[in-house]
C-alpha positions in Angstrom: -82.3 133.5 195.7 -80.6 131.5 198.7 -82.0 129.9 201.1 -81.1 129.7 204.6 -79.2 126.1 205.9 -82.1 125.7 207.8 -84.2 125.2 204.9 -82.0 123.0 203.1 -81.5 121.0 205.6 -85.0 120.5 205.8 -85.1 119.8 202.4 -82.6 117.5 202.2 -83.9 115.4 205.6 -87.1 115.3 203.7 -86.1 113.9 200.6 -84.1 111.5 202.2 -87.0 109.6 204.1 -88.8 109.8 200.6 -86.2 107.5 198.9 -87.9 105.2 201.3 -91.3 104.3 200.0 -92.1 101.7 202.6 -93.2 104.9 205.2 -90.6 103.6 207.6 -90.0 105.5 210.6 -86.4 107.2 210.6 -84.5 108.1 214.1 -83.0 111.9 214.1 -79.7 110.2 214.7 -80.1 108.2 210.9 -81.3 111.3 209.3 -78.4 113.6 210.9 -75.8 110.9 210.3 -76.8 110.2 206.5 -77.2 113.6 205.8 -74.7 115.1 207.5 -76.9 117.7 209.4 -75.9 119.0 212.9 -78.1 116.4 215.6 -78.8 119.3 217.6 -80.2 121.8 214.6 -82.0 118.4 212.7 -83.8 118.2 216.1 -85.4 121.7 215.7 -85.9 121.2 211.8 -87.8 118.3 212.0 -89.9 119.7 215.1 -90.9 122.4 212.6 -91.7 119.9 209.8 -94.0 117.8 212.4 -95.8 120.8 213.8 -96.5 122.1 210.1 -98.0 118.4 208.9 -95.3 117.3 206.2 -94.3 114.9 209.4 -95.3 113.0 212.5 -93.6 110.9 215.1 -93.2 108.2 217.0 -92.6 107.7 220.7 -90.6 104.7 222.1 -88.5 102.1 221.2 -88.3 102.6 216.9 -89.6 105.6 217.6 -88.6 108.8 215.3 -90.3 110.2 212.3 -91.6 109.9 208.9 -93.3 112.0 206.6 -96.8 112.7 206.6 -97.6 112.3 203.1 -96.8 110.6 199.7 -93.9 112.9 197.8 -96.0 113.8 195.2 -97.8 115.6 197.3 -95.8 117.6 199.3 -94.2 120.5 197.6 -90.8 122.7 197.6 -93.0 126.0 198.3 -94.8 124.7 201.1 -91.6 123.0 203.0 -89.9 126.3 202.2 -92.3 128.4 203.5 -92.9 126.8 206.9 -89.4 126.9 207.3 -88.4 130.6 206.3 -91.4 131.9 205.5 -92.7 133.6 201.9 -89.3 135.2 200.3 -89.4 138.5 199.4 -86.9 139.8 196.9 -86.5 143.3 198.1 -89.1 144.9 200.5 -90.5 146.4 197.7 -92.2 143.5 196.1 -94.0 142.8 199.0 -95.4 145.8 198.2 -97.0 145.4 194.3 -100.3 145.0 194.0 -101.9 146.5 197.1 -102.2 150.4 197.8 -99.7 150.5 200.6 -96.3 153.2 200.4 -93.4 150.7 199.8 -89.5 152.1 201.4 -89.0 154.1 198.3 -92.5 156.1 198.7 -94.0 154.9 195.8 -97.5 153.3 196.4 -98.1 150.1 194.9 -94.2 149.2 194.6 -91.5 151.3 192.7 -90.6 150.1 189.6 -88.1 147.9 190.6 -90.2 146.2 193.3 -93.2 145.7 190.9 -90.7 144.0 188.5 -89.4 142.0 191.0 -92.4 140.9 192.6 -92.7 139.4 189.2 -89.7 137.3 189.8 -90.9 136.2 193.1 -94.2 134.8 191.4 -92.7 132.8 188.9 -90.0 131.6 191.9 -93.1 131.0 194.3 -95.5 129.1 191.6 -92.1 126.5 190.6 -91.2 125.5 193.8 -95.1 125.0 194.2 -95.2 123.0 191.5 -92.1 120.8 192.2 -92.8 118.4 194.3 -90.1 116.1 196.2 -91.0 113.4 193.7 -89.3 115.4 191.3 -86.6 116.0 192.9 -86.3 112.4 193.9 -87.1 111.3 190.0 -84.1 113.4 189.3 -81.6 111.0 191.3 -82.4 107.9 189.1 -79.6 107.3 186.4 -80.4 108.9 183.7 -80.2 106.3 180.4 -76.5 105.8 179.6 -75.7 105.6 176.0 -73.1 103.9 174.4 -72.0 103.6 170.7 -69.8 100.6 169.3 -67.0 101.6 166.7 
């Protein structure tokens, strides 16, 4: 699975206004600049992201945007799916479990497809499950050991 720059970068512009958990407001130009995602493409994302709920803005002076709602409840699948839509492994899969003729002519899903529809199931209920909490948790330094000789 890969995902398109679009969504990463909607990823990552998300989880960076989460490490803030005052709810600040956050100017395209900070996000684009921290993160290193083109101003011009951010713009776009983040349009996207406020049209779909995870954000909303602000007008005027301090205006920009922040996120919609807490980290722990805003999910991988759900940003991921607003911004490329549900990910199909091979057309096929799209076909399992529904009487429709898949590319191959099978109905229901060839082989392959009904195998891989499996995939995108276990794929699809992770990312809903991780939430950008998670991925935010996993940032923190993990507990250094040391042992004296």
């Amino acid at each position: 699975m890969k995902l398109s720059k679009k969504a990463e970068y909607a990823l990552r512009a998300v989880v960076a206004m989460a490490r803030d958990s005052t709810g600040r407001t956050f100017s395209i130009q900070e996000i684009a600049t921290g993160e290193r995602i083109p101003l011009k493409f951010l713009e776009q994302i983040l349009l996207v992201l406020k049209n779909g709920g995870i954000l909303r803005s602000k007008r005027g002076v301090g205006g920009g945007y922040q996120l919609a709602r807490q980290p722990k409840r805003l999910s991988l699948g759900e940003l991921l799916e607003l911004i490329d839509g549900a990910a199909e492994p091979i057309p096929c899969s799209a076909c399992a479990d529904k009487k429709i003729e898949c590319e191959c002519g099978v109905v229901g899903a060839c082989a392959l497809g009904r195998t891989l529809a499996e995939l995108r199931d276990q794929v699809h209920d992770w990312l809903h499950q991780t939430t950008i909490a998670d991925v935010i948790e996993k940032e923190r330094p993990r507990d250094s050991m040391s042992f004296d000789i």
